[in-house]
N, C-alpha and C positions, 0 to 999 in steps of 0.2 A: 741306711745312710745316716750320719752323723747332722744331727742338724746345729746350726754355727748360729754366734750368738754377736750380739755386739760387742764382745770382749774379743781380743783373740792375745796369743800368746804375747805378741810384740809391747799391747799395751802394759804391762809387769815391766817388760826389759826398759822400755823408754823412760827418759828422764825429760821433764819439762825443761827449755830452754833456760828459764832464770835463775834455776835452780844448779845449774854448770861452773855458776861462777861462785869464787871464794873471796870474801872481803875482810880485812884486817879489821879487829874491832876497834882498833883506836883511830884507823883515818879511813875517809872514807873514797880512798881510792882502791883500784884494784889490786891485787896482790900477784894472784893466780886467774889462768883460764883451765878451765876444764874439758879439754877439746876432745869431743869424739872422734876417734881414728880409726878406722877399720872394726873390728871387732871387739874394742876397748876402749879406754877412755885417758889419756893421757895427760898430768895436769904440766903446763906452760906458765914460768911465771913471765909475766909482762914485759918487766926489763929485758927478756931474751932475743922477743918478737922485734925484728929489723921492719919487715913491711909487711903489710896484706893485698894478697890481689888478687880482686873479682874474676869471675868468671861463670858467668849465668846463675844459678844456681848455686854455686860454689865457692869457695875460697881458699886462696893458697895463702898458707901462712909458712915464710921466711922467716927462721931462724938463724942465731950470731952464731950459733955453730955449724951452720951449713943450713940442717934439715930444712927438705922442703916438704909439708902436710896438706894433702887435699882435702879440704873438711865438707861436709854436704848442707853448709848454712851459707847464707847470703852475706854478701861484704856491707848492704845494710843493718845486721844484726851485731854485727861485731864493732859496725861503728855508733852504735848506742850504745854498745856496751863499755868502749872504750873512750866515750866522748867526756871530756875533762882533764883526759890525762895528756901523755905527752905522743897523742898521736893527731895528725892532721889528714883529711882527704886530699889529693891534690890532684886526683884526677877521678875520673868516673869509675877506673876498675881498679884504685889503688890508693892504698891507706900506707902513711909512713910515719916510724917513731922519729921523734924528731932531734932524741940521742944518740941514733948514729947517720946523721944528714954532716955530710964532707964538704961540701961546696956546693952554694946556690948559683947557675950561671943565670944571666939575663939577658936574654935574646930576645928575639921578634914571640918566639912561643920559651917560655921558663922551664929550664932543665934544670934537675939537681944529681947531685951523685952521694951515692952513699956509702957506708967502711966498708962495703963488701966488694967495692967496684961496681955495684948496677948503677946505671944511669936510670932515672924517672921523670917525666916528662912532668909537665905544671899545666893545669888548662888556664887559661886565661881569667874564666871565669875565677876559679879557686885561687888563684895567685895571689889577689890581696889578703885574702885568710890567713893563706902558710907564712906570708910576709907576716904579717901580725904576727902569729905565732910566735917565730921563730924567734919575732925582739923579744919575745916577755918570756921563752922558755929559759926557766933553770933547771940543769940537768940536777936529780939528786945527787947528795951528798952521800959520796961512798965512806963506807963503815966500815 
């Protein structure tokens, strides 16, 4: 019998977490993510991602061209990763860019809609935040 060490094959394959992501050298936001998908690794650049959203363990990430991707990292990882740029939490299992947000409604609980037609709920709590946000976001400048 083969005796096992504390290496095992996986540790070679694995890529440390910080290491996923690409940063432009001259600004220092993000460019690309480098999202593990299935049995590769696909890179997303930021402007694509419409929203993120939790789910235990996991996260879906919504993309402008449809795709939807199950990734096996947490909606807290992704939101340090992504914090600075043009995305806000606005609820506990959902992260949204704040360049494709369609109409803010303001009701008893805060709903938004976004270019895709999904509606997103607002928690109460986070609603000043996205409020804030939303005055001082400028979308970039297309090139």
């Amino acid at each position: 019998m083969k005796t096992t060490t504390s290496e095992s094959i996986f540790d070679h394959m694995s890529m440390p977490f910080h290491k996923s992501v690409e940063k432009d050298s001259s600004s220092s936001c993000l460019q690309k993510l480098l999202i593990p998908f299935y049995d590769r690794k696909r890179t997303v650049a930021v402007d694509e991602i419409v929203r993120l959203e939790g789910s235990g363990n996991y996260t879906n990430f919504f993309l402008k061209d449809g795709t939807k991707m199950l990734v096996s990292r947490t909606l807290k990882e992704y939101e340090t990763l992504l914090d600075g740029q043009a995305f806000v939490r606005v609820h506990k299992s959902c992260i949204v860019n704040l360049g494709f947000v369609r109409k803010f409604y303001v009701k008893k609980e805060g709903e938004l809609e976004l270019m895709d037609g999904q509606q997103v709920k607002i928690s109460r709590r986070r609603a000043q935040t996205f409020i804030d946000r939303i005055r001082e976001f400028q979308p970039a400048a297309l090139s």
